[in-house]
N, C-alpha and C positions, 0 to 999 in steps of 0.2 A: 504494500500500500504506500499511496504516496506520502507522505513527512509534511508537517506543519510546512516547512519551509520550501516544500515542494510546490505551493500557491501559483507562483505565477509562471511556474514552466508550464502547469496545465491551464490559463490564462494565456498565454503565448500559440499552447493546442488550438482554442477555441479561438482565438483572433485568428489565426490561421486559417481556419476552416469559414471563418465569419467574411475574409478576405476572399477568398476562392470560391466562393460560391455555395458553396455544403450545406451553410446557413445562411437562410436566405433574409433580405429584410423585413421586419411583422412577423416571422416565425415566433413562436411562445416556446420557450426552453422548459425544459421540466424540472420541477422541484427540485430542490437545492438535495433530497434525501434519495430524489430517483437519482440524480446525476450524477451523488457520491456513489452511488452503487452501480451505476454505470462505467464508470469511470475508476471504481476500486480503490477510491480516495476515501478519507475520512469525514463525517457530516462538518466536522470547523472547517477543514480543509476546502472541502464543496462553497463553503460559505464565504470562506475569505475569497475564492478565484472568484462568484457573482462581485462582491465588491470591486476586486481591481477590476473587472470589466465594465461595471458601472462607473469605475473612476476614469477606465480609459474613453467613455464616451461610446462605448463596441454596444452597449446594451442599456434597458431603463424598465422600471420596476417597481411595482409598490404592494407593498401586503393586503393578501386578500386577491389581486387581479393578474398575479402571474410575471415572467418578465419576458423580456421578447427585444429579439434582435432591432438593434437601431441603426446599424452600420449597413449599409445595401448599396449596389449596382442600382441605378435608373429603372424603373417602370419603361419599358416602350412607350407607353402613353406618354413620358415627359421628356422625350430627347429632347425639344425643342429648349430646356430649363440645362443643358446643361453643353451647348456648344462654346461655352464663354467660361472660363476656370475661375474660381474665386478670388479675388488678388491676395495675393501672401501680405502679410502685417507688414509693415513696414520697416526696413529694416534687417530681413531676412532675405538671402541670396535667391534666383530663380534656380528650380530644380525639376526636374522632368515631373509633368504628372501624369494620369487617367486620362484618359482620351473622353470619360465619362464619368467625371466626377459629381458627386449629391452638391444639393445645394445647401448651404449651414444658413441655417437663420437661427442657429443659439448661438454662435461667436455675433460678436458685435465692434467689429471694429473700426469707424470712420476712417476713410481716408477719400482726400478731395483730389482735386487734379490739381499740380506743381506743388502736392506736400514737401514731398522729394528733394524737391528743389530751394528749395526755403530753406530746408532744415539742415540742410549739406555747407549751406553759407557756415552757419555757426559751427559747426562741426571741420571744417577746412583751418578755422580760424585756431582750434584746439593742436591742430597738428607740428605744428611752432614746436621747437624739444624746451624751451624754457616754459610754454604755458601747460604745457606737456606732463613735464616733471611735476609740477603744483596741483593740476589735475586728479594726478594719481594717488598723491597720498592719503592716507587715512582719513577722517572725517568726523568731527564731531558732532553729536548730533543736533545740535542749534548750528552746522553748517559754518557760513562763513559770511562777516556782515553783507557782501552784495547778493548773496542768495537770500538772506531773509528778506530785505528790501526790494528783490522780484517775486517772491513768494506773495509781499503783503500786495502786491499788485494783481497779483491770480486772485488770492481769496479775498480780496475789499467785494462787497457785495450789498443791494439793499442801501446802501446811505453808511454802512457798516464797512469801518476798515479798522483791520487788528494791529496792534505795535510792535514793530518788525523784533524784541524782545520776548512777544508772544509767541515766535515759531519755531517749531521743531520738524527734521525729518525722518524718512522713514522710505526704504526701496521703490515701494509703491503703495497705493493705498489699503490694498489688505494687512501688509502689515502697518500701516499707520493702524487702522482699524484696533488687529491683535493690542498694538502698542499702548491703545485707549483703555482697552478693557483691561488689559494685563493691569494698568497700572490703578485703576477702579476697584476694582471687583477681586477678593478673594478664591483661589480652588474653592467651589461649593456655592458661591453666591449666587444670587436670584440677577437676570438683566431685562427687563421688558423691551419686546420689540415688537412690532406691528405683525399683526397676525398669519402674512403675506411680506414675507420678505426677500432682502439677498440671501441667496443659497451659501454661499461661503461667511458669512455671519455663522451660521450652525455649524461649520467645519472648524471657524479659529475657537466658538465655546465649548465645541467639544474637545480640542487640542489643550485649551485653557482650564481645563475640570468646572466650566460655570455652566450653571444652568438656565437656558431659554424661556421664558414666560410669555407664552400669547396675547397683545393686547387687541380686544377687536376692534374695529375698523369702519368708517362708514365712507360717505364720498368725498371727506377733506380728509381723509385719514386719521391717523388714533385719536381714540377717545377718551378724552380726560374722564372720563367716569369711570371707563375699565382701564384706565392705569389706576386709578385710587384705587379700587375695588382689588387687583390685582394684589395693591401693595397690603393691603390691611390682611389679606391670608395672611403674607409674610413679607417681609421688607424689602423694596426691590434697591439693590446699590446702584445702578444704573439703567438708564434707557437707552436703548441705542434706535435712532429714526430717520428718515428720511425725509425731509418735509418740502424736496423741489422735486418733481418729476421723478418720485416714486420709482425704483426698478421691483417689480414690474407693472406696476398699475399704471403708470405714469400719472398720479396725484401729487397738485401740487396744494400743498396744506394755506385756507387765506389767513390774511393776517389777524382777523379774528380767532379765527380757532388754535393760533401762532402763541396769541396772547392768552389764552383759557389753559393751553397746555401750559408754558410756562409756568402758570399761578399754579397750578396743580404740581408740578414736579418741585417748585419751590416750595408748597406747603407740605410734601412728603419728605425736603431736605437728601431730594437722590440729585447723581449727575447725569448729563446727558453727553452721548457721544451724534455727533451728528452727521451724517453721512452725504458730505455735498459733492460728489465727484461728477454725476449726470448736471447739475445745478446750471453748469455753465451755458446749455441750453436758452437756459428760459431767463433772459434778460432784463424783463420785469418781474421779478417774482419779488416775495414782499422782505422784508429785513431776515438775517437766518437766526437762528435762536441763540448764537454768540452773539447777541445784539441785545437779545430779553433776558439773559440768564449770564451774563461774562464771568461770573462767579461761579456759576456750574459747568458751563459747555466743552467741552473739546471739539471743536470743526475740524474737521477730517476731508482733505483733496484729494487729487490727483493731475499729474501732466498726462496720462496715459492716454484719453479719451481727447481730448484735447491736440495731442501730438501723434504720438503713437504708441502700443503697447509693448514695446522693445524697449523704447526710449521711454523710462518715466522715471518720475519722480514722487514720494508720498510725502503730503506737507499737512504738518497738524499746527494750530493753533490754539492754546492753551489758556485758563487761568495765570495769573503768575504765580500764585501761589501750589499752583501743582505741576506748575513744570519741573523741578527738580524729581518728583515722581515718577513723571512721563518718561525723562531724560533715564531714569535707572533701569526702565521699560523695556526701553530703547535699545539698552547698550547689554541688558542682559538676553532678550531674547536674540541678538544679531540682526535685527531689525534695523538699524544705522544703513542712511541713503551713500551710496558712493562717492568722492572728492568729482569723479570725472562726471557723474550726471547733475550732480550741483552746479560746477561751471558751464555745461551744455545750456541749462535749464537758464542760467545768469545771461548768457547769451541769445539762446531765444525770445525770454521777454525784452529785455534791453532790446534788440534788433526788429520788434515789431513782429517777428515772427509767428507769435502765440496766439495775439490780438487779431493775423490774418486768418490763420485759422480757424478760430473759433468765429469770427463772419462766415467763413466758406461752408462749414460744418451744420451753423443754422441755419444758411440758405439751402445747403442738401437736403438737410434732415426736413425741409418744408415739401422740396421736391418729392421725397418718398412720400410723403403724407398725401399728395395729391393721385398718388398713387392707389393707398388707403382706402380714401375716400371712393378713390371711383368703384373699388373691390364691395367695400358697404354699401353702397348705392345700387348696385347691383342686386347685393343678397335682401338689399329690404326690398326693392319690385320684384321679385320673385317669394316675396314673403317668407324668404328663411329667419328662423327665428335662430336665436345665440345676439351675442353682440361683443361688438370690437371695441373695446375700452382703451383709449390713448388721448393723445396731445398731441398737436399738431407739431409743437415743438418739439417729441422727443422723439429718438430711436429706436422705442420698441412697441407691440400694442399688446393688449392682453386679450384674446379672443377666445370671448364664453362658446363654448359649443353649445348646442343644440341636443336634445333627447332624440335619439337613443346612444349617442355618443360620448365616449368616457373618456379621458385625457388619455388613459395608457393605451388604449387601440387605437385612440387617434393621431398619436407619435406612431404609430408600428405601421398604421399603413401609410400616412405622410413618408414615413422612407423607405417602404417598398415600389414609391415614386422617385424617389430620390430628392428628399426635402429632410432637413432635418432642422427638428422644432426643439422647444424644451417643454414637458409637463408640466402644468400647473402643481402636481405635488410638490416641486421639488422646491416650491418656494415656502410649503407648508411649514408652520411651525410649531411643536409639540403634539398634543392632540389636537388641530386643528382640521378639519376637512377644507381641503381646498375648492373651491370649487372647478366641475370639470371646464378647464379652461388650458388652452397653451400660450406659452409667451415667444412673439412673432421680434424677432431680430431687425431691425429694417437695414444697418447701419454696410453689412458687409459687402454684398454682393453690387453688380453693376446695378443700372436702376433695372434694364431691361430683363434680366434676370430675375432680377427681384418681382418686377411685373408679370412673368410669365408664371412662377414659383406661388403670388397668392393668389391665378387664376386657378392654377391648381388647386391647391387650398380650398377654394369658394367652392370649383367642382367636387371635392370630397366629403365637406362638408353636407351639400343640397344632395349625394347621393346617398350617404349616410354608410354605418358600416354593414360588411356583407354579413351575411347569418354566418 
């Protein structure tokens, strides 16, 4: 039989086979107890290979409804969706691909036309051996004074702008995120977070031994009543929320309900982390909650979305009085941003570079929405029922399905066309049910692509699943 440690050579099997055809896309894999016994593996053994192939993206899955292959060859019915390769992240070499590759609408990575080009200015400028050498070195984590002074120019927001003394960084913004909590919250503490949230939020608390608490939700997002209610079970040390363009609802929280949450987190004396990296989007949105709370808040960025996901940066702005906190967060977990993307990052904004993109980015991102709209315009004269919940401002939309369709067979046969979506579970949080909905990427793919990928979509939808 095969050893604990044997997991991912029989993970490499099944990619294998998920590769080549053997399994096919929408196929339903069998239990985790047949497949040990198929396989001659042990039941943890069986259990940990479903994991890393839910980690590697090959499969998707929830208790109760089974898992099933995510990774597939095109549907015939969708060549048209896939004459056009998706562009690689920015940043990363051209390498041969498929002739026939899916379309991903769960990566989500902007990129405009002459990113490239922009971004290479500042980067030719690094290659000097004296800015060179400075670049490279270590890095503390409050950076270097011209990086905080570009940092406070990213995160000024609302009428709100932080004291370049307030910033600290972090690789990117997942770990700025870890870097918040770590330095909050206790192994074992309570964190409220919207009931529907970021999927790697549940990856860095369960890394961090804290526990996730549900808050529900309505259409400005959390509710000061079920965060009190939350807290009085038992005391939550922190909130962690999103309050600009929501991933994945894309809500953006108004400044009434801005202020109602405030008074509530401040009468229950927790912190908040708050999670502005999508933010950049939505140009009027109303002050961020480092505005109502400077005493509680940690704001949490990123360059990633903005620039690219190769090239980033994570920039937190802090309390002053918990920086010293953050700072031992920081530097214990290995979370510390690199000397050379500090200086990249000093340059970008300084050269205008940041400010051009995040224009070109919101005029894309309106592009795809008009795309959207005409996909919804569609399904409501045809009187399909579900709905497509977004901003026109943002990059993703969240699309309620329709009965008799469930999120996990409506991922499995979206990629036995060759689309891949992400399940609305996977944003679930604790006992929450999600509802069955998937979350639609807009950001990656060409537009036309992208056009052709949610006509499919609509079609599968209006045909509903087969018996």
């Amino acid at each position: 039989m095969a050893g604990r440690s044997d997991y991912r050579r029989v993970a490499d099997e099944v990619a294998r086979e998920i590769e080549s055809g053997a399994l096919r896309g929408g196929e339903r894999l069998p239990t985790q107890r047949a497949f040990a016994r198929r396989r001659g593996i042990a039941n943890s053994t069986a259990i940990r290979v479903y994991g890393e192939l839910t980690r590697r993206g090959l499969v998707v899955g929830e208790v109760g409804r089974g898992t099933f292959v995510r990774a597939a060859a095109p549907h015939p019915g969708g060549a048209a969706l896939t004459e056009r390769v998706e562009p690689e992240p920015e940043g990363r070499a051209e390498s041969p691909v498929d002739a026939n590759p899916p379309v991903n609408l769960e990566l989500n990575y902007p990129v405009v036309e002459g990113q490239s080009a922009l971004m290479a200015s500042a980067l030719a400028q690094l290659s000097r051996p004296d800015v060179l050498l400075e670049a490279t070195r270590a890095a503390a984590p409050d950076g270097t004074p011209e990086a905080r002074e570009a940092a406070v120019s990213v995160l000024a927001r609302g009428g709100w702008r932080p004291e370049p003394g307030q910033v600290l960084f972090a690789g990117n913004s997942r770990q700025a995120i870890a870097a918040a909590l770590s330095s909050l919250v206790r192994p074992g503490g309570r964190v409220g977070v919207e009931e529907v949230t970021y999927p790697l939020v549940r990856a860095i608390a369960e890394q961090l031994g804290l526990r996730l608490v549900p808050i529900a939700m309505d259409e400005q997002g959390m509710l000061p009543d079920a965060l009190a209610d939350a807290h009085r079970g038992a005391p939550l040390a922190a909130v962690y929320v999103q309050p600009t363009l929501h991933n994945p609802l894309s809500i953006t929280m108004g400044e009434a309900r801005r202020l109602e949450l405030a008074a509530t987190v401040r009468d229950l004396g927790c912190h908040v982390v708050e999670d502005g990296t999508w933010g950049f989007l939505a140009e009027d949105a109303p002050a961020p909650f480092a505005a109502l709370l400077p005493e509680r808040v940690i704001l949490v960025d990123s360059l990633s979305k903005r620039l690219a996901p190769g090239l980033t940066l994570g920039m937190l702005a802090a309390p002053p009085a918990h920086l010293d906190a953050l700072a031992r967060s920081l530097r214990s977990g290995a979370w510390t941003a690199g000397a050379f993307g500090l200086a990249a990052a000093v340059r970008w904004v300084g050269d205008g570079t940041v400010e051009t993109l995040v224009a070109a980015k919101r005029a894309d991102a309106g592009v795809r929405h008009e795309i959207v709209r005409a996909v919804r315009g569609r399904l409501a004269a045809a009187g399909v029922k579900g709905r497509i919940r977004t901003d026109p401002r943002s990059y993703y939309c969240w699309w309620e399905l329709p009965p008799p369709w469930r999120a996990e067979t409506f991922v499995a046969a979206a990629a036995a066309r060759g689309i891949a979506v992400t399940p609305g579970p996977a944003f679930a949080v604790g006992g929450h049910r999600a509802a069955d909905a998937v979350r639609i990427g807009l950001a990656s793919p060409p537009t036309d692509v992208l056009a052709a990928a949610l006509d499919t979509l609509a079609a599968l939808v209006t045909e509903g699943p087969r018996p």
